[in-house]
N, C-alpha and C positions, 0 to 999 in steps of 0.2 A: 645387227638388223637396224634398218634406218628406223627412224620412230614413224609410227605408224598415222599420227595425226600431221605433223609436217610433208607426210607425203599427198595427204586428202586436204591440206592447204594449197599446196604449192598447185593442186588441180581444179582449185578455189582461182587462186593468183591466175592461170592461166586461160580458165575462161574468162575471168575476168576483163585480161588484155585482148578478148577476142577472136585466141585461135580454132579455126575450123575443127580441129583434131587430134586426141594425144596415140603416143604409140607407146607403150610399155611391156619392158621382156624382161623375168629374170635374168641375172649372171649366175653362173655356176665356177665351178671350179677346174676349166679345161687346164691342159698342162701351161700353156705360153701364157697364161693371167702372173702376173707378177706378184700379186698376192693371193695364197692360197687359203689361210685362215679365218677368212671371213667371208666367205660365200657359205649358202646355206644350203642345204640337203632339199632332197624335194617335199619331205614332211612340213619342214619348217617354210619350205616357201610356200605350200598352198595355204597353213596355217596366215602368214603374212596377206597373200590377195585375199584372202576370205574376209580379214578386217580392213584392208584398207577398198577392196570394190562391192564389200553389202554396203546397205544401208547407202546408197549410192544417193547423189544429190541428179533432180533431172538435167541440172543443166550440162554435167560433164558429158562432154564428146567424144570419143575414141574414134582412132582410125584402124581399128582391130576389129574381126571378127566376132560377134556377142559370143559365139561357141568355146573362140580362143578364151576369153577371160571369162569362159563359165572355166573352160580345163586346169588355168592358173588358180582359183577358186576351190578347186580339186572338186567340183562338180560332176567332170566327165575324164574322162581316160580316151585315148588316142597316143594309135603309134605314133615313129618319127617318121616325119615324110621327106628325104633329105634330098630329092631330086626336084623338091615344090617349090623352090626359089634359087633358083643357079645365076651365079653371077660371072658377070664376063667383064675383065680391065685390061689393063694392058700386058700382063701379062699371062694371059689368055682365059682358058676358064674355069673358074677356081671349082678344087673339089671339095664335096663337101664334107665337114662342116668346115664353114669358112672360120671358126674358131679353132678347130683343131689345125689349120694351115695342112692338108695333106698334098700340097702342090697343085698343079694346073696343067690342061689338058690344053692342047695347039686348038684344037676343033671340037664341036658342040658334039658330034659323035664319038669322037676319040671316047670323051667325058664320058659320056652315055653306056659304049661300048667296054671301057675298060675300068671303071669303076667298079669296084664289089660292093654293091646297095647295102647287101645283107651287115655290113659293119658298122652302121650307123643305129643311133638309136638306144632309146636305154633295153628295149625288148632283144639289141642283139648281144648284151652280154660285154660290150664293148668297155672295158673300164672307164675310160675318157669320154667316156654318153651317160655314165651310171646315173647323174645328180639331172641332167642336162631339162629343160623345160623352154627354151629356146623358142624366140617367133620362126626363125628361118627354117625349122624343123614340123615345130607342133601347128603353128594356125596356118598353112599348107593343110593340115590333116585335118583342120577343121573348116576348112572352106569345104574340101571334099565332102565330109560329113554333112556341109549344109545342102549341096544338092546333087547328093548321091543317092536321097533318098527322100520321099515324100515328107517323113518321120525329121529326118535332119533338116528340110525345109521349114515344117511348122516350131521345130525347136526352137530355131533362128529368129521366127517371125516372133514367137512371145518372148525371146529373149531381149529383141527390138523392143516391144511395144513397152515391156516389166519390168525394169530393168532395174527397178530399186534391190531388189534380194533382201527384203528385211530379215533379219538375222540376231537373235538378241544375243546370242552369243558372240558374235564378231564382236556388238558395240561393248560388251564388257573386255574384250581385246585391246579395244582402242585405250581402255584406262589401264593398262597394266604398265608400269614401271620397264624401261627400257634401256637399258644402258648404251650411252653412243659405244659403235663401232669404232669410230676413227674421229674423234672429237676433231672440229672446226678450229683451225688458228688464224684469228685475227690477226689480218694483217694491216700495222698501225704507220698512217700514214707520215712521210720523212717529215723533218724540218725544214729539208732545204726543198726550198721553190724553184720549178722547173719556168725555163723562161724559152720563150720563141727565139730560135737561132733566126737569121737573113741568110744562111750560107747557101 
């Protein structure tokens, strides 16, 4: 688990420099991640957003639905919505989830029409969705949430307006002892001096 206060820094650092808006999604443990040992279950990641987005500072900005990171939060539950953001490249249009790589449809129907929905999601049972907390999945299902319903509308609005979530439990989170994941290797710069070719 990354440590928990370098992540509510580096969100420090970044408005700092200015940016309009952050975007943040767990990883999970799909098959094609190259390392599987250290992604985290979904216990453990809503335990993780719980302390790193209470006690939130006003200035931080996200470019994410307030529902989506109440869900990361493990405030609310929502299905997977795996048809809420389809992506189209060059090789046509991916099915989803665009982690699991299930291939790609020629046309925006093909996709539509021969895709089996029901296999996505951790609600379908789907081993390769079990852990999954995903933006391309879940805040799709929380935008719907927000105005599907008069109730998911005003949700929104004070999650907008309140957005601090004080929490005294999260901020005893932030102090616990963490051990890095994947410690940082300094990388120490040469002796030899790089000099401007004319070629």
């Amino acid at each position: 688990m990354a440590p928990i206060q370098s992540v509510r820094a580096f969100f420090d650092d970044m408005m700092e420099l200015g940016l309009e808006g952050m975007m943040l999604s767990p990883g999970y443990s799909y098959d094609k991640a190259p390392d599987q040992k250290h992604f985290l279950g979904r216990a453990r990641t809503r335990r993780m957003f719980r302390a790193i987005l209470s006690n939130r500072k006003k200035n931080w900005r996200f470019n994410l639905s307030p529902l989506f990171l109440e869900f990361l939060m493990g405030k609310r539950t929502y299905p997977c919505t795996p048809w809420g953001m389809p992506t189209y490249n060059i090789f046509g249009w991916q099915k989803p989830c665009y982690l699991l790589q299930d291939g790609y449809a020629e046309t925006f129907d093909e996709l539509l029409s021969t895709t089996n929905w029901s296999n996505y999601g951790t609600e379908s049972g789907n081993p390769a969705c079990a852990n999954c907390m995903v933006h391309s999945g879940y805040e799709a299902s929380a935008v719907n949430a927000t105005f599907s319903s008069l109730a998911g509308f005003l949700a929104t609005v004070k999650a907008t307006l309140f957005s601090g979530y004080r929490d005294e439990e999260a901020l005893r989170l932030l102090d616990e002892h963490q051990a890095p994941v994947n410690p940082l290797i300094q990388i120490a710069p040469t002796n030899d001096s790089l000099q401007e070719t004319r070629a």
